[in-house]
N, C-alpha and C positions, 0 to 999 in steps of 0.2 A: 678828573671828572669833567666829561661835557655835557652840558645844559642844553638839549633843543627847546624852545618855547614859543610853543604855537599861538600867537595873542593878535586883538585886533587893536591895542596897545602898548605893541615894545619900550616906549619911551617911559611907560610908567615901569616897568620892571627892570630899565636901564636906569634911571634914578633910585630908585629905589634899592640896588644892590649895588653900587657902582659908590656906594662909604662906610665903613668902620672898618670891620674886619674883614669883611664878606668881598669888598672895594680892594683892599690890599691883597685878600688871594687872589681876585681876577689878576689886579696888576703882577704879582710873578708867575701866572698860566698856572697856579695850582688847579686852579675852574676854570670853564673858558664858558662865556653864552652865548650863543646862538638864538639869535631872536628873529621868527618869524611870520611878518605880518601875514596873515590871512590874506588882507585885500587885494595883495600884490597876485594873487590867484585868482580872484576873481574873474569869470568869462564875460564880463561885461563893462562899458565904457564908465561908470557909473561904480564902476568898483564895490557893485552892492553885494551883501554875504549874508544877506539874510531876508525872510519868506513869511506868509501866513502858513500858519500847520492846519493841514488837511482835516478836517472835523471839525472846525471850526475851535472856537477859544482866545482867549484875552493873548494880547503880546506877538511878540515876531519869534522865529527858530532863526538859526545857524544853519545855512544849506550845507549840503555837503561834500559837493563838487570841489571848494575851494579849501577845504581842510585836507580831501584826499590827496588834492596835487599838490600840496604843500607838504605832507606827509612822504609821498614818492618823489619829489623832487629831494631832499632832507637823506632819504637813504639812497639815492643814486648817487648826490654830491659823496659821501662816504660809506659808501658800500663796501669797502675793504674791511668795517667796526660788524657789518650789518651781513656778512659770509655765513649765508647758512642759520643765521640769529634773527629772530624777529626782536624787534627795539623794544625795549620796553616803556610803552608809553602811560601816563598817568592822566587821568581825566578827573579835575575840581569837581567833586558834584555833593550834595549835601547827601544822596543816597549812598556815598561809600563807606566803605572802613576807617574808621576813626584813628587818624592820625596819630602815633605815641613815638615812645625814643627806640620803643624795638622796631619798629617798621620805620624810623633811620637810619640806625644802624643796619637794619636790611639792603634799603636803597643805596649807603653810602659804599655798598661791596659793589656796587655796578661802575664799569668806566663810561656809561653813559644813558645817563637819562631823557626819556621825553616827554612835556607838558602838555596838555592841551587847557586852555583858558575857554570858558565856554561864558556865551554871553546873553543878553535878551530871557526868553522862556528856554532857553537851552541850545541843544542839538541836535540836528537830525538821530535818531538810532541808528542808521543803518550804517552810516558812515564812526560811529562806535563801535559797532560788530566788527567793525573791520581791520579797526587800526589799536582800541585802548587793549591792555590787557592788566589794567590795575585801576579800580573806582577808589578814590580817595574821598576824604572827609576831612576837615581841619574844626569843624563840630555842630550842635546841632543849632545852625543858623545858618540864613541866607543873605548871601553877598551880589552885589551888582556886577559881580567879576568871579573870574576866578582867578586874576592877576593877583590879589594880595593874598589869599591862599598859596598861590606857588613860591610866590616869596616867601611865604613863612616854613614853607616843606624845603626851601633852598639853603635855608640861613642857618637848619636844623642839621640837614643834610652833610652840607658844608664842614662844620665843626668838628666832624666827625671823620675827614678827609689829614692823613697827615699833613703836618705843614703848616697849615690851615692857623689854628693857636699853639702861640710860641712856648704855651706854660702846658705840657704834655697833664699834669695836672689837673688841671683846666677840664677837661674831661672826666677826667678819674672820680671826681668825688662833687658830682654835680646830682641837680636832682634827679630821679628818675634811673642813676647810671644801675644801684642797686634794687631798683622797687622802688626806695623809698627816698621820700622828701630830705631834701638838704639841711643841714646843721645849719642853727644862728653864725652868721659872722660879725666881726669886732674889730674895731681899728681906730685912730688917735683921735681926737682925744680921750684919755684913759675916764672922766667924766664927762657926762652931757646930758645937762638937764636932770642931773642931781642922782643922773643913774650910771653906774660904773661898768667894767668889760668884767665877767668872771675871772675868779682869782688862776681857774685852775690853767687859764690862757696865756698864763703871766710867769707859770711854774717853771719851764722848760723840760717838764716833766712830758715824751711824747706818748708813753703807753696812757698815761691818765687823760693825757688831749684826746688823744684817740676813742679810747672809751670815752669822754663826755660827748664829745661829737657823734659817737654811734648811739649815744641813749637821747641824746637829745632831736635828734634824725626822726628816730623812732617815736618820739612823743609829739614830734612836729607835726610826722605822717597820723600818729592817729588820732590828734585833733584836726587836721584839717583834710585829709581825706585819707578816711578810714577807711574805706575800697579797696586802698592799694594793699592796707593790709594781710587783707585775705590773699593774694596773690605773691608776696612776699616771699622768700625764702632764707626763714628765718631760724635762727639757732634754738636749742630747750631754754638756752640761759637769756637769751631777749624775749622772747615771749612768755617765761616769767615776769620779767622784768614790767614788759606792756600789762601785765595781767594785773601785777601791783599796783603799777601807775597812771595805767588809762582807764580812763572815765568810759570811755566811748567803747569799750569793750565787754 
């Protein structure tokens, strides 16, 4: 997967993925980023990239002279990815589509994404019309950036890339991979604070692990977001099961 990320802050989205796991895919080229600064496009000595917007209004816009040439410079350096493909680029803005694990796993089937980081009271439009072809959302609030958005769509993204985590696992039975919210987890010590790990995690019994794990997924999901449940795709025999045991239904 490669990252283009259009920001007028590289350095914050180069600290910011450059440790844990996210850090170690860079270092074996599982991801590669590409970060690039806006200002360095800038048609002025003053390296300025941003304006009063026409009708007047509180704050400064993002022109958009210097995100276009940043954008066509991006696909002429690799125009061999960009044959006949327009990039798919991703613009932060609180007016897109709300962020989830299916619109990562979406993203994660591409070999290459591109961000745009939008700053001040926004962005020109016009230079949106021209170049996003996907409005994101990571939810309903406003950020001083959209650099920690993109980190948060990268780190999602990521994980979903082989390679990426060493425990294939890892993936498999996380929250969201089914619909629904993740099982309690348990680990040493067997007490703490007077409260103990379930007997049944102790059995080596896997079909009973497994069924507690999927009832208790399920009871997780629909006390704490019962939303997801309608959306679910769920069996006759768990949806009994929730009928019995949830309250919130």
């Amino acid at each position: 997967m490669n990252y283009h990320i259009f920001t007028l802050f590289p350095e914050m989205i180069e600290q910011g993925l450059n440790t844990s796991i996210i850090g170690k895919a860079i270092e074996k080229e599982l991801i590669r980023l590409n970060l690039i600064n806006i200002r360095d496009y800038a048609n002025n000595k003053h390296n300025k990239v941003d304006d009063y917007p026409y009708g007047g209004g509180a704050g400064m816009l993002m022109q958009p002279e210097p995100i276009y040439s940043a954008y066509k410079a991006v696909v002429h350096q690799h125009k061999e990815t960009y044959v006949n493909k327009k990039p798919r680029m991703v613009y932060l803005t609180p007016q897109g589509k709300t962020f989830n694990q299916e619109m990562a796993e979406e993203f994660a089937k591409e070999s290459s994404l591109m961000f745009l980081c939008g700053h001040y009271e926004g962005v020109d439009e016009r230079v949106l019309e021209e170049v996003v072809t996907d409005y994101v959302s990571i939810g309903d609030y406003v950020l001083t950036g959209g650099e920690l958005a993109v980190m948060v769509m990268i780190d999602a993204i990521s994980r979903l890339i082989p390679g990426v985590l060493s425990n294939k696992e890892s993936t498999e039975y996380e929250s969201f991979q089914d619909g629904l919210l993740e099982y309690p987890h348990y680990t040493r010590p067997y007490e703490f604070l007077g409260k103990t790990v379930p007997d049944v995690l102790l059995s080596g019994h896997h079909a009973h692990i497994n069924k507690w794990r999927k009832e208790q997924s399920l009871l997780r999901t629909c006390e704490r977001r019962p939303d997801l449940i309608e959306k679910a795709s769920l069996s006759e025999d768990e949806k009994k099961f929730l009928k019995k045991h949830c309250k919130n239904l």
